[in-house]
PDB file of N, CA, C and O in Angstrom:
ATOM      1  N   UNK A   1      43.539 112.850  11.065  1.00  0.00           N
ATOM      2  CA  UNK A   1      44.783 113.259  10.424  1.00  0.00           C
ATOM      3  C   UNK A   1      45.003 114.755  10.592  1.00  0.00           C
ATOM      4  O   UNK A   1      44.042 115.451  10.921  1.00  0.00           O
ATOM      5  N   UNK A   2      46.123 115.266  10.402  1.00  0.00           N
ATOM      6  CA  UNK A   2      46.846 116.526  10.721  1.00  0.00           C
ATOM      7  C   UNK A   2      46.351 117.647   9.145  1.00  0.00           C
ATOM      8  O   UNK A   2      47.158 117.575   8.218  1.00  0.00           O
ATOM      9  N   UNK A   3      45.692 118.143   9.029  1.00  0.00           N
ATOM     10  CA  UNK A   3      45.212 118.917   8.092  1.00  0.00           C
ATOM     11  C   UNK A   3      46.045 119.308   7.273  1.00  0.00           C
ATOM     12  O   UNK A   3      46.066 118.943   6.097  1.00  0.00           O
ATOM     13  N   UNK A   4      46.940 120.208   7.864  1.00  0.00           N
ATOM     14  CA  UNK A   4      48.228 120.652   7.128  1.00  0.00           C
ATOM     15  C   UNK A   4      49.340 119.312   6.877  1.00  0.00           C
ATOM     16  O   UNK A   4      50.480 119.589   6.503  1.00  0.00           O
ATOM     17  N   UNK A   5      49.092 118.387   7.019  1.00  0.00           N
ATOM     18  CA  UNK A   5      49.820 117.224   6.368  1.00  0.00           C
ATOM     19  C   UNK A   5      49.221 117.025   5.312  1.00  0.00           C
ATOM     20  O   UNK A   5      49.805 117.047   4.229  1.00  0.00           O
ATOM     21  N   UNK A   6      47.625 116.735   5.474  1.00  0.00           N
ATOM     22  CA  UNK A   6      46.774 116.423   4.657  1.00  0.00           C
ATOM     23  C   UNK A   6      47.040 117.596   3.290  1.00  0.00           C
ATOM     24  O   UNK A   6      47.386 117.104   2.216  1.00  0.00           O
ATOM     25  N   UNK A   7      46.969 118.218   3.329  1.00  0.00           N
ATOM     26  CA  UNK A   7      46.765 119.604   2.582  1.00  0.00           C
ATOM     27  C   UNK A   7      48.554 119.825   1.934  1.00  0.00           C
ATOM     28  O   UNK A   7      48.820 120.465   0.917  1.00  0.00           O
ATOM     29  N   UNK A   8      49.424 119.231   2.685  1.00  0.00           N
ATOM     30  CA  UNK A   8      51.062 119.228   1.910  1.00  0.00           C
ATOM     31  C   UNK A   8      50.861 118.142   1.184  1.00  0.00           C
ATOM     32  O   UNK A   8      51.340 118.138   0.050  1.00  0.00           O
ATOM     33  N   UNK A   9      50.148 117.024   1.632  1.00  0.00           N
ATOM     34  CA  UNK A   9      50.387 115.310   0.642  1.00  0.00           C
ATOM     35  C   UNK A   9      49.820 115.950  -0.507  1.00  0.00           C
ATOM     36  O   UNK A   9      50.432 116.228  -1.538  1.00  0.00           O
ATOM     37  N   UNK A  10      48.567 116.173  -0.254  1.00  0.00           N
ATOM     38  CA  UNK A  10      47.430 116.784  -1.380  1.00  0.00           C
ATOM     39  C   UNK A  10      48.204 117.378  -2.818  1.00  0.00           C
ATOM     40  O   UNK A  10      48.473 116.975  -3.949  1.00  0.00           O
ATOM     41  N   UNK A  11      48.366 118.595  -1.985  1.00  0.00           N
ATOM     42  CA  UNK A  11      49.229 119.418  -2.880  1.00  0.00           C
ATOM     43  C   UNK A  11      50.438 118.976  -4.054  1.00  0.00           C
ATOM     44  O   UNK A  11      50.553 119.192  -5.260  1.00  0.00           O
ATOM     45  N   UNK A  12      51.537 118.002  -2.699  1.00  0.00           N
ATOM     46  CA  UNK A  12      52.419 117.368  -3.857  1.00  0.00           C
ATOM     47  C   UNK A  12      51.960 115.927  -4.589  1.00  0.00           C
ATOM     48  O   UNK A  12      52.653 115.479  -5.503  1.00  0.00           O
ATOM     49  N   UNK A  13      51.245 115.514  -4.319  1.00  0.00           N
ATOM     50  CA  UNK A  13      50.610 113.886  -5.082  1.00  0.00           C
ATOM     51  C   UNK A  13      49.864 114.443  -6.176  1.00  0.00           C
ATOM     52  O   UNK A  13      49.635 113.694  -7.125  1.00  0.00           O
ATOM     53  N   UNK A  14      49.334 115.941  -6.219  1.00  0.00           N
ATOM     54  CA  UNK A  14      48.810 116.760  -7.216  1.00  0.00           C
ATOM     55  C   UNK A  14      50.558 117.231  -8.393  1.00  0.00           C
ATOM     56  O   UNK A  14      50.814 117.124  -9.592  1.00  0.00           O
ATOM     57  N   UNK A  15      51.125 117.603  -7.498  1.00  0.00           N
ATOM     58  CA  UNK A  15      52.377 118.144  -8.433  1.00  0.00           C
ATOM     59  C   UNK A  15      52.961 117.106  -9.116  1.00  0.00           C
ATOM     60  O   UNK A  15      53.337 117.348 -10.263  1.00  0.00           O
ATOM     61  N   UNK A  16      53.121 116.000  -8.666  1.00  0.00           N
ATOM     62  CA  UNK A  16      54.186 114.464  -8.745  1.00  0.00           C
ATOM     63  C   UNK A  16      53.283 114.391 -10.207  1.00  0.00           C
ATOM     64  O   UNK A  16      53.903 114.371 -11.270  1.00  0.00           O
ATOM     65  N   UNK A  17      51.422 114.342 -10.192  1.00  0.00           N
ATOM     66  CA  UNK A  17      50.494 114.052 -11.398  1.00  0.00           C
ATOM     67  C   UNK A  17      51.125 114.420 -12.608  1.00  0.00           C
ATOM     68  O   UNK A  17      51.480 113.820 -13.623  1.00  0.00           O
ATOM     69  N   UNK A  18      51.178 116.183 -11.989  1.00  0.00           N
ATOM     70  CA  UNK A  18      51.698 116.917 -13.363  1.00  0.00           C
ATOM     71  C   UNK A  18      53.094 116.208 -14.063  1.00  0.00           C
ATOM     72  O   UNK A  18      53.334 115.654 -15.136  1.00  0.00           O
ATOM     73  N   UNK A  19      53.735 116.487 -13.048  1.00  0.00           N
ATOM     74  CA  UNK A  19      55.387 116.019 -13.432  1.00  0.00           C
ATOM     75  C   UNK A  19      55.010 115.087 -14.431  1.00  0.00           C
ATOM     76  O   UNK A  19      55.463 115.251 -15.564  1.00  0.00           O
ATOM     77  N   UNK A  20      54.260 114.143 -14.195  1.00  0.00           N
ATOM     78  CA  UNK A  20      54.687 112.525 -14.841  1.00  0.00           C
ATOM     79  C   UNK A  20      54.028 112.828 -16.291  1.00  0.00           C
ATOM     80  O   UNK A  20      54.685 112.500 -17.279  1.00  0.00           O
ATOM     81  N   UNK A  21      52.526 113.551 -16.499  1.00  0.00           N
ATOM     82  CA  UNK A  21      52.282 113.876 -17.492  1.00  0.00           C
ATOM     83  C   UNK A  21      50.117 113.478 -17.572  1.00  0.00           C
ATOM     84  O   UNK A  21      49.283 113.194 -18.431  1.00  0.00           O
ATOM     85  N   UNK A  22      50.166 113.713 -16.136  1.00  0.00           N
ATOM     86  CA  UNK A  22      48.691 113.387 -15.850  1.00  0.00           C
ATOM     87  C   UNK A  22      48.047 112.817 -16.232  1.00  0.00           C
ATOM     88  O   UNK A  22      46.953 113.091 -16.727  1.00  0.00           O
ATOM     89  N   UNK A  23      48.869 111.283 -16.026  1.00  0.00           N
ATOM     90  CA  UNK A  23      48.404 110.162 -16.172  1.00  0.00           C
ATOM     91  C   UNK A  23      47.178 109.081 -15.186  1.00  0.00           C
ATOM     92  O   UNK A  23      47.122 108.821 -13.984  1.00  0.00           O
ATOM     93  N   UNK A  24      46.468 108.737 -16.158  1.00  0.00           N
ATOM     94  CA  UNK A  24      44.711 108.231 -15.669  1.00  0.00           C
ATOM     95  C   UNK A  24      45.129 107.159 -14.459  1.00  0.00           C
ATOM     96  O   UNK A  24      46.250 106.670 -14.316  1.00  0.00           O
ATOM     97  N   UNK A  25      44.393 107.003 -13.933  1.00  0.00           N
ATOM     98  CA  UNK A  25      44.838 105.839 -12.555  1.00  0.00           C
ATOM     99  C   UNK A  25      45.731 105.954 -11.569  1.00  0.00           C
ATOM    100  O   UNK A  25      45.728 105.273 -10.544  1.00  0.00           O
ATOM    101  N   UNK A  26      46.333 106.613 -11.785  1.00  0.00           N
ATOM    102  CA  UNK A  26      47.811 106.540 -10.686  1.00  0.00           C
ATOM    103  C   UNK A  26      47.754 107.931  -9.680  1.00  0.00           C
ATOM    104  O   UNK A  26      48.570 108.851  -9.622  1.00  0.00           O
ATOM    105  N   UNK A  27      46.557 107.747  -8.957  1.00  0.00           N
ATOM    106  CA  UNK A  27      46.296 108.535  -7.630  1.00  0.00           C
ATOM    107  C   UNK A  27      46.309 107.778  -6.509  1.00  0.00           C
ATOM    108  O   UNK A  27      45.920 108.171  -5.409  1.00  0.00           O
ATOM    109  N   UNK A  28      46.717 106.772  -6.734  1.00  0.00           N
ATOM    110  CA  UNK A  28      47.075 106.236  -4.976  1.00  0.00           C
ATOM    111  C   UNK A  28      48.662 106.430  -5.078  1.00  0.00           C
ATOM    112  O   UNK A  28      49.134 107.035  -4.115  1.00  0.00           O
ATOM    113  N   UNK A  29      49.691 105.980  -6.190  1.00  0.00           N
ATOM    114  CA  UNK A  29      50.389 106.056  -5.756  1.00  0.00           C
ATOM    115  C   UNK A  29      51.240 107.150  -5.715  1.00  0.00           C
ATOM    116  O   UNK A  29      52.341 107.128  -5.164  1.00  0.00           O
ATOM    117  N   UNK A  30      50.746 108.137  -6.301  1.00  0.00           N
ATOM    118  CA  UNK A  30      51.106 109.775  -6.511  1.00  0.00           C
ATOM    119  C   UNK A  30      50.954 110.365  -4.891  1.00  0.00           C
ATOM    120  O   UNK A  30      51.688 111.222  -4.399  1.00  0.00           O
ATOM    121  N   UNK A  31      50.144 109.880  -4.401  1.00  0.00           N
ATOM    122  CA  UNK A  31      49.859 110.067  -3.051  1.00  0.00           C
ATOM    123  C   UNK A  31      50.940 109.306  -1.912  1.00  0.00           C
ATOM    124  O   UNK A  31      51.553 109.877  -1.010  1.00  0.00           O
ATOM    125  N   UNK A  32      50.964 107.855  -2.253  1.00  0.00           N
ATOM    126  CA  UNK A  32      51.818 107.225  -1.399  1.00  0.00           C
ATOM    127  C   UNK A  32      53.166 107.757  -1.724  1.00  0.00           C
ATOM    128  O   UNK A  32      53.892 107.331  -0.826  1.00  0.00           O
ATOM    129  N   UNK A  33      53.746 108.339  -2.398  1.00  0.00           N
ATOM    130  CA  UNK A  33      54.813 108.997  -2.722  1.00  0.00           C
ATOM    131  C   UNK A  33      54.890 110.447  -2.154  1.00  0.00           C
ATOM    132  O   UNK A  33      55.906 111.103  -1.922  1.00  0.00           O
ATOM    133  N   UNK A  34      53.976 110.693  -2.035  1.00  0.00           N
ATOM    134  CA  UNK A  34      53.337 112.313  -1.360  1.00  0.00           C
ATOM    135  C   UNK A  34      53.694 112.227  -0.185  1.00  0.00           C
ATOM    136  O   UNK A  34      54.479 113.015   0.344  1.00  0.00           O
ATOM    137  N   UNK A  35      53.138 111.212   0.400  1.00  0.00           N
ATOM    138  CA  UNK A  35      53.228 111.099   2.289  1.00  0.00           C
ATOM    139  C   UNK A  35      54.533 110.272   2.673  1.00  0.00           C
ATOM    140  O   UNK A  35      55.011 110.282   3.807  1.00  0.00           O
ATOM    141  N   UNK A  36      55.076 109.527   1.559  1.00  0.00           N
ATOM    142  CA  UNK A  36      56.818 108.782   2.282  1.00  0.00           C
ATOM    143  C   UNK A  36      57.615 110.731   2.307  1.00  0.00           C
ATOM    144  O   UNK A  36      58.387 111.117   3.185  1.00  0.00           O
ATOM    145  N   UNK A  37      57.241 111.397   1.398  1.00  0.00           N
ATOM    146  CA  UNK A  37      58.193 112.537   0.664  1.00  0.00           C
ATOM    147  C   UNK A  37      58.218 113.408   2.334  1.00  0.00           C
ATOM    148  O   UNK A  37      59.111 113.887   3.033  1.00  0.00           O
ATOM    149  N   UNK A  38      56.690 113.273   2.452  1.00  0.00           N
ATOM    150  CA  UNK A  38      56.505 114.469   3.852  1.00  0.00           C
ATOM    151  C   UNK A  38      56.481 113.694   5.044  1.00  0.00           C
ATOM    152  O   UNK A  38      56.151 114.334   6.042  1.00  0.00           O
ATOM    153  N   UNK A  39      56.791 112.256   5.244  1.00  0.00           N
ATOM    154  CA  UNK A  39      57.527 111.828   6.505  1.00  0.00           C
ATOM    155  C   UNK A  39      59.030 112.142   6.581  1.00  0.00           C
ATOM    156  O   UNK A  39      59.539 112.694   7.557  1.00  0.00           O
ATOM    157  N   UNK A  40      59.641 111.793   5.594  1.00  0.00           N
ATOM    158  CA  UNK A  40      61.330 111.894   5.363  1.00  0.00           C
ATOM    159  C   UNK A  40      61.423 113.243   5.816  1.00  0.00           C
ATOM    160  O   UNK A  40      62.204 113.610   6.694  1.00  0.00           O
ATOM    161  N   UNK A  41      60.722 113.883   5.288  1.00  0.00           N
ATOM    162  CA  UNK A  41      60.676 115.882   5.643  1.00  0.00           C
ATOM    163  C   UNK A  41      60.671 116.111   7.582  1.00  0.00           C
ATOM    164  O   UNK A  41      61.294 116.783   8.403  1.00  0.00           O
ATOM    165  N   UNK A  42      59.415 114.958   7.583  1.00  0.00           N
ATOM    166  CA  UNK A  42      59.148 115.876   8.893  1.00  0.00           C
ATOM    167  C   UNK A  42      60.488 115.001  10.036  1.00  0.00           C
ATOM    168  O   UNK A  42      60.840 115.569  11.070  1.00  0.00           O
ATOM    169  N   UNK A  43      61.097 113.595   9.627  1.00  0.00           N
ATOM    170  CA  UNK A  43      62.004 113.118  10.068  1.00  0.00           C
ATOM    171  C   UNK A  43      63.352 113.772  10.662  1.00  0.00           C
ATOM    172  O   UNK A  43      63.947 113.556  11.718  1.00  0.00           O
ATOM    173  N   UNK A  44      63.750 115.115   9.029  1.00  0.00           N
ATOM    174  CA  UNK A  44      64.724 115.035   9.726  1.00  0.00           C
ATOM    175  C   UNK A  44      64.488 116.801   9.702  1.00  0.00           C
ATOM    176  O   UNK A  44      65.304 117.676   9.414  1.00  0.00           O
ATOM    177  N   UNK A  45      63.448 116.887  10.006  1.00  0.00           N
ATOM    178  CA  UNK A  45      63.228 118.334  10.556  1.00  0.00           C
ATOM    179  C   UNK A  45      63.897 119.142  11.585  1.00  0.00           C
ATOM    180  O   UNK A  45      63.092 119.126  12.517  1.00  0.00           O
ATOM    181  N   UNK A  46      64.843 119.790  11.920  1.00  0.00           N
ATOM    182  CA  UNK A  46      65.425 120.505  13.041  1.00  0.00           C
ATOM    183  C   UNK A  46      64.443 121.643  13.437  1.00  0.00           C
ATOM    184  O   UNK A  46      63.342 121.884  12.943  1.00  0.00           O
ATOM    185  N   UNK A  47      65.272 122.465  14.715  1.00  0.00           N
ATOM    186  CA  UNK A  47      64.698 123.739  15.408  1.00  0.00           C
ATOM    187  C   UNK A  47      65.933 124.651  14.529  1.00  0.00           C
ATOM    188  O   UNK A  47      66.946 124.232  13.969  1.00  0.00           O
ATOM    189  N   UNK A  48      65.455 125.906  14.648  1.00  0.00           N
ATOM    190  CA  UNK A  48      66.217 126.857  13.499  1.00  0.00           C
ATOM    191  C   UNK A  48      67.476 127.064  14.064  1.00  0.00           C
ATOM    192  O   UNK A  48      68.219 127.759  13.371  1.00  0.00           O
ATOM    193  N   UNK A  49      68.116 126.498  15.552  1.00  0.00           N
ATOM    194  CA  UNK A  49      69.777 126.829  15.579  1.00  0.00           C
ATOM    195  C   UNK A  49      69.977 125.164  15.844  1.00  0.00           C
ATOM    196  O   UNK A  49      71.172 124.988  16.084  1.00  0.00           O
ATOM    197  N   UNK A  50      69.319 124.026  15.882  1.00  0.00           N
ATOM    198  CA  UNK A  50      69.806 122.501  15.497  1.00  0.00           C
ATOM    199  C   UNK A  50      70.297 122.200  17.328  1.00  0.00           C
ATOM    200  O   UNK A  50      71.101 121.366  17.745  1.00  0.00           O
ATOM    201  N   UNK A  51      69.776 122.841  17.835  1.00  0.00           N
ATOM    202  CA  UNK A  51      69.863 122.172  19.267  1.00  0.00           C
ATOM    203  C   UNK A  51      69.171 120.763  19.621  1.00  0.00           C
ATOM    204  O   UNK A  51      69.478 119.935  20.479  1.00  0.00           O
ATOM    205  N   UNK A  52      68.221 120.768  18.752  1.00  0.00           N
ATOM    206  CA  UNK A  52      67.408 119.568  19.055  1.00  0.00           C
ATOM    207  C   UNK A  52      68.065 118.157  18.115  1.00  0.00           C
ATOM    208  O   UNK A  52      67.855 116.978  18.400  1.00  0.00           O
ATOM    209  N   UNK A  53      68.828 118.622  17.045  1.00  0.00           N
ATOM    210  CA  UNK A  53      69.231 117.694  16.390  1.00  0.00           C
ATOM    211  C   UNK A  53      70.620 117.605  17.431  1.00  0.00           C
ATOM    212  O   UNK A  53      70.684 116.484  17.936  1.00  0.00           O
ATOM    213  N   UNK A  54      71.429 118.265  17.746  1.00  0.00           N
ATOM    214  CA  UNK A  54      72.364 117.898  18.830  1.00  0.00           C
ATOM    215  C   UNK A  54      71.796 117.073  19.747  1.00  0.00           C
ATOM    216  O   UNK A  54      72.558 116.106  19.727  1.00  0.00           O
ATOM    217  N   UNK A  55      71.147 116.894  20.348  1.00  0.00           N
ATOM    218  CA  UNK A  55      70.630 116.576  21.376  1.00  0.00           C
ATOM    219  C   UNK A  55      70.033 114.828  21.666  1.00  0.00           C
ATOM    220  O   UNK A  55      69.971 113.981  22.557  1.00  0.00           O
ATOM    221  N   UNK A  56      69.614 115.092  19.941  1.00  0.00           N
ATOM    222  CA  UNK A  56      69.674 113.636  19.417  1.00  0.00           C
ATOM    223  C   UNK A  56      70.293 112.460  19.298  1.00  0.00           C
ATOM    224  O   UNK A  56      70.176 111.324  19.757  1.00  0.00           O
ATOM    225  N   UNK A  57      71.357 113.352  18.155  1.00  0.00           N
ATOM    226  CA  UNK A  57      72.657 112.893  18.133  1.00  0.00           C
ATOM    227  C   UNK A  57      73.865 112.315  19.136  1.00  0.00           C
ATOM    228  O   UNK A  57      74.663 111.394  18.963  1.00  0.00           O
ATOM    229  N   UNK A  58      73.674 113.225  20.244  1.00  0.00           N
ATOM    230  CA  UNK A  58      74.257 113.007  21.668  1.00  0.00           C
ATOM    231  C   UNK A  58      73.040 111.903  22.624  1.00  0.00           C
ATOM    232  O   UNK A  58      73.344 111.496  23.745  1.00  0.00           O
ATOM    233  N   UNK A  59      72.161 111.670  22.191  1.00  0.00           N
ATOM    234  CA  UNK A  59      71.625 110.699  22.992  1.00  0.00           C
ATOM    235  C   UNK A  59      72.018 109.064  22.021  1.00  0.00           C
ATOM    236  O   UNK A  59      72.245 108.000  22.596  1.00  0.00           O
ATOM    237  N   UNK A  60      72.016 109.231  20.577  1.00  0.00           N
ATOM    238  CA  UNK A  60      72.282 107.954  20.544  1.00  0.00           C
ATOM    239  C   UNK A  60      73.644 107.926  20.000  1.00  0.00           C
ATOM    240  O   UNK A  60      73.807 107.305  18.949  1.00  0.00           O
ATOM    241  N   UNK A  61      74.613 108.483  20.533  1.00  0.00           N
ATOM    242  CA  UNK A  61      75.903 108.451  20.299  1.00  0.00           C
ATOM    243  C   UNK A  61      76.463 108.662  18.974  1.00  0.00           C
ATOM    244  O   UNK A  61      77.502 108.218  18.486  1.00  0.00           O
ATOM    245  N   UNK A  62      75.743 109.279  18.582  1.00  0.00           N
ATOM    246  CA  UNK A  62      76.317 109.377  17.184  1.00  0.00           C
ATOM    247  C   UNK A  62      77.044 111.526  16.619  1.00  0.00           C
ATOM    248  O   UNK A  62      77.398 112.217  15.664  1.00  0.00           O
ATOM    249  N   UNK A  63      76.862 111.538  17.816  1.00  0.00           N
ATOM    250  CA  UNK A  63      77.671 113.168  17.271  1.00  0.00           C
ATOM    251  C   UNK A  63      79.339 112.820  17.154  1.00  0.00           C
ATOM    252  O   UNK A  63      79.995 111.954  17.733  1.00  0.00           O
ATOM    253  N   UNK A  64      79.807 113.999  16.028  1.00  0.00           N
ATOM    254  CA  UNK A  64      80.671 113.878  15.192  1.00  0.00           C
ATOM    255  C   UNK A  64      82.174 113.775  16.426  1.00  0.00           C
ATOM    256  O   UNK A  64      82.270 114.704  17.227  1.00  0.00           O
ATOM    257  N   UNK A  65      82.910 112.987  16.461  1.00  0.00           N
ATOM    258  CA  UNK A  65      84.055 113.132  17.441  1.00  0.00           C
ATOM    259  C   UNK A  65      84.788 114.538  17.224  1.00  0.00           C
ATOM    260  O   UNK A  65      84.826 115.352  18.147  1.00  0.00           O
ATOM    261  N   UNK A  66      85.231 114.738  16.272  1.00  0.00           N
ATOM    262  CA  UNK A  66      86.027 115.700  15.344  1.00  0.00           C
ATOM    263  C   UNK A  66      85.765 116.911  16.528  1.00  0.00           C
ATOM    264  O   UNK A  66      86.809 117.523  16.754  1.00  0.00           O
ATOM    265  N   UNK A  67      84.909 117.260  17.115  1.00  0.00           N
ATOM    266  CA  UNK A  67      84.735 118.201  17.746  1.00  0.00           C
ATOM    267  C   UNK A  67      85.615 118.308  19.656  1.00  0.00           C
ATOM    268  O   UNK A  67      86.392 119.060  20.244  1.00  0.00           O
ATOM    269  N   UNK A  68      84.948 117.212  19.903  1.00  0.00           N
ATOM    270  CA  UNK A  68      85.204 116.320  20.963  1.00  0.00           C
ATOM    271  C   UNK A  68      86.704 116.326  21.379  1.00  0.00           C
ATOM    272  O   UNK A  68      87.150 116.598  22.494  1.00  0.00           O
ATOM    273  N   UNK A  69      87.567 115.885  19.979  1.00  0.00           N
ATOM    274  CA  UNK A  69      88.492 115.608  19.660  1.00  0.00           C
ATOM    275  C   UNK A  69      89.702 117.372  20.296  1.00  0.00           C
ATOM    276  O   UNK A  69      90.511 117.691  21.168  1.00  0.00           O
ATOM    277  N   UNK A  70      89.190 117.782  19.424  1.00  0.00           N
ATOM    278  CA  UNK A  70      89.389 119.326  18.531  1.00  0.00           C
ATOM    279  C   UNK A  70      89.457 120.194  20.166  1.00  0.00           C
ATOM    280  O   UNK A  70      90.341 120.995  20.470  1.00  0.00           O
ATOM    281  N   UNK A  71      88.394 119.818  20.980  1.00  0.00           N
ATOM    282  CA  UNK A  71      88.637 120.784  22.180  1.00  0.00           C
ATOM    283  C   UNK A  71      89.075 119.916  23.960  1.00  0.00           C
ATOM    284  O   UNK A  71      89.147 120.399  25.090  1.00  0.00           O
ATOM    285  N   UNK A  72      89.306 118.298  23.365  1.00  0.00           N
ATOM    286  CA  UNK A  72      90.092 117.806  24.140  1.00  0.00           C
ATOM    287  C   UNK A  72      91.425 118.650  24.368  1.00  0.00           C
ATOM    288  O   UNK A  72      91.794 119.165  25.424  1.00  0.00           O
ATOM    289  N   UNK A  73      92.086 118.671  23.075  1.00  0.00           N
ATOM    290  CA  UNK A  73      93.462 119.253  22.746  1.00  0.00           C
ATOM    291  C   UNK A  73      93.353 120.663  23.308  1.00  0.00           C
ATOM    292  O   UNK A  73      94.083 121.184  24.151  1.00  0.00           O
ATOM    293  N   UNK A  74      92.483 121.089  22.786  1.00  0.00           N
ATOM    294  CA  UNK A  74      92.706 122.854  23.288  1.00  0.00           C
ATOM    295  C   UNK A  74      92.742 122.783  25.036  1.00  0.00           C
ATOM    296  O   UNK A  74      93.543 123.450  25.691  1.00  0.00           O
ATOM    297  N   UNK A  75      91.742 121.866  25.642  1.00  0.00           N
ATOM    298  CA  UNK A  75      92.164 122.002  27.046  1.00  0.00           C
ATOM    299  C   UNK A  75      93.643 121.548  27.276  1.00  0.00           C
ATOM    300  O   UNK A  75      94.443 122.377  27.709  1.00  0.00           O
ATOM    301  N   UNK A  76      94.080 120.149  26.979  1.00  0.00           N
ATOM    302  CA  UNK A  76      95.352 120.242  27.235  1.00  0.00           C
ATOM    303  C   UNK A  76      96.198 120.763  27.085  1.00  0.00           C
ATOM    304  O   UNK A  76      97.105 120.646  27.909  1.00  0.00           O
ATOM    305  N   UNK A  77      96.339 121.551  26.040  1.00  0.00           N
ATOM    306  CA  UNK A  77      97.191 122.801  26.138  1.00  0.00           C
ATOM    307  C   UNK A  77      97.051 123.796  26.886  1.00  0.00           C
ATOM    308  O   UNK A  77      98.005 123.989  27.639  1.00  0.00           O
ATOM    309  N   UNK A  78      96.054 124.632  26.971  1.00  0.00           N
ATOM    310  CA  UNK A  78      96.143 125.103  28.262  1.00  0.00           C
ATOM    311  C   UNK A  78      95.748 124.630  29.553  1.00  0.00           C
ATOM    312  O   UNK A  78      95.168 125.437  30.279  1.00  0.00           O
ATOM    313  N   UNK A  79      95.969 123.384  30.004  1.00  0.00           N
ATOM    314  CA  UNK A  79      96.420 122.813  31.306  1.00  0.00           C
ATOM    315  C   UNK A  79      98.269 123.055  31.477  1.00  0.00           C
ATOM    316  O   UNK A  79      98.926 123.225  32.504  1.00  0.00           O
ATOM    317  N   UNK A  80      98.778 122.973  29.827  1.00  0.00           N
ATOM    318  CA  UNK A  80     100.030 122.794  30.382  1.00  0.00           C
ATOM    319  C   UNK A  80     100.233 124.510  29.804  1.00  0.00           C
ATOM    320  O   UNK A  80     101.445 124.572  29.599  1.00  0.00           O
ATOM    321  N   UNK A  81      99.731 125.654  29.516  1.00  0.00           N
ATOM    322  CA  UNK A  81     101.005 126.744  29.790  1.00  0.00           C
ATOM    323  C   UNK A  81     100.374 127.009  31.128  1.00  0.00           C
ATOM    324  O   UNK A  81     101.190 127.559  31.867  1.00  0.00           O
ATOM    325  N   UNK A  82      99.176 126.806  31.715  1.00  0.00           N
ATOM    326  CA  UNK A  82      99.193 127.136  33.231  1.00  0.00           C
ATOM    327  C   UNK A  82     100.102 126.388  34.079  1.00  0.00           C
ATOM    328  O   UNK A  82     100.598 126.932  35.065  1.00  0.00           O
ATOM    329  N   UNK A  83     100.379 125.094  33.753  1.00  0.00           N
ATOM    330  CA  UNK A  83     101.410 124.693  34.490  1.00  0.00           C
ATOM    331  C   UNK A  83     102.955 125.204  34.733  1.00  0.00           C
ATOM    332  O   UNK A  83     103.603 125.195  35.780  1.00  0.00           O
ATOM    333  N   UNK A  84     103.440 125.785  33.027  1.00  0.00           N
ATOM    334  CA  UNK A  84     104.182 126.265  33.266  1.00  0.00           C
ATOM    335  C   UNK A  84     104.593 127.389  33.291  1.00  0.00           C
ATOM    336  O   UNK A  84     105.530 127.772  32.589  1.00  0.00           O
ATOM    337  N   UNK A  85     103.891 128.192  34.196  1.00  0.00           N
ATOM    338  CA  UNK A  85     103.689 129.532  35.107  1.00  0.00           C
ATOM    339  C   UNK A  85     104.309 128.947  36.049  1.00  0.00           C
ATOM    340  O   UNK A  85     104.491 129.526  37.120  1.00  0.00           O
TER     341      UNK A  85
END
């Protein structure tokens, strides 16, 4: 296992304890709650300008049209004042 995973579950399956009121028995699932918390994390983790989440997004078709849309138009407009030069 990845140490620093190990050592983030640790940490919060320790915090989740406190929260609840550090209650006897319930260290497995303070834990299994620890490691769903820091998969979801590392899931939707980006790079710090989101190129990689673009990149994603554009592979399984799911980036936002709105954009797409937004600079379709801007080319066609200027297709047509160059035309009408």
């Amino acid at each position: 296992m990845n140490r620093n995973r190990d050592d983030w579950v640790n940490q919060r399956a320790y915090a989740i304890w406190e929260e609840e009121g550090r209650p006897h028995g319930r260290g497995e699932s303070h834990w299994a709650q620890a490691l769903r918390e820091f998969e979801q994390l590392e899931a939707t983790k980006a790079s710090a300008d989101g190129s990689d989440l673009i990149e994603k997004l554009k592979a399984a078709g799911r980036l936002m049209r709105t954009y797409d849309e937004a600079e379709a138009q801007d080319n066609q407009s200027s297709r047509r004042k160059t035309a009408g030069r």
